[in-house]
N, C-alpha and C positions, 0 to 999 in steps of 0.2 A: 236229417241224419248227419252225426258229424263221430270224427274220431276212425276208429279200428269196427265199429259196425254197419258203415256204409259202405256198402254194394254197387252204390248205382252215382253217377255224377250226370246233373245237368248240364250240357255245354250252350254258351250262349254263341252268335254269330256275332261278330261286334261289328259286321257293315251291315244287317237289316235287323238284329235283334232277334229271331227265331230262336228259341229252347228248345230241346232236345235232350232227352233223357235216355243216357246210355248208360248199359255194363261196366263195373270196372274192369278191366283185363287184370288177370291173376300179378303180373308183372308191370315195367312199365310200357304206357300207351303210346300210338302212333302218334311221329312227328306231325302230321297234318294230315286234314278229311278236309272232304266238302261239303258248305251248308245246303241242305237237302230243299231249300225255300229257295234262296238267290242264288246259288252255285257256286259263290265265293268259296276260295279255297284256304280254308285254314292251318297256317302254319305256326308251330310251337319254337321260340327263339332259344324259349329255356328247354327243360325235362321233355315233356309228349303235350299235346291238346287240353289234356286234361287237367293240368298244375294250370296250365295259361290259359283257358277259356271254360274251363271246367267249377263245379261248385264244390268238387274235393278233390284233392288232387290222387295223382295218381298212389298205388298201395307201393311202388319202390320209395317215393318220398315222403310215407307215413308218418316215420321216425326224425323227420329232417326239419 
């Protein structure tokens, strides 16, 4: 899925690798979660999670 009809973004863990397939939030996504495998806590430098560990970014940064 890519463009204006994707729903959903995989987030990758980038210290163990773990995928995880999440909702996009209607707006932009949270700064940082935690990988539900190792604990590590992911934090976004840019946008939300989702622009930075995510496979689409988030629907604020669509257009961008």
């Amino acid at each position: 899925m890519t463009g204006e009809k994707a729903s959903r973004s995989i987030l990758q863990c980038p210290k163990c690798g773990f995928k995880v397939t999440e909702r996009l939030p209607p707006a932009r996504g949270p700064k940082q979660c935690g990988c539900v495998a190792c604990g590590e806590t992911l934090k976004a430098q840019t946008c939300c999670v989702f622009c930075e560990f995510g496979s689409e970014p988030c629907r604020a940064n669509r257009s961008q």
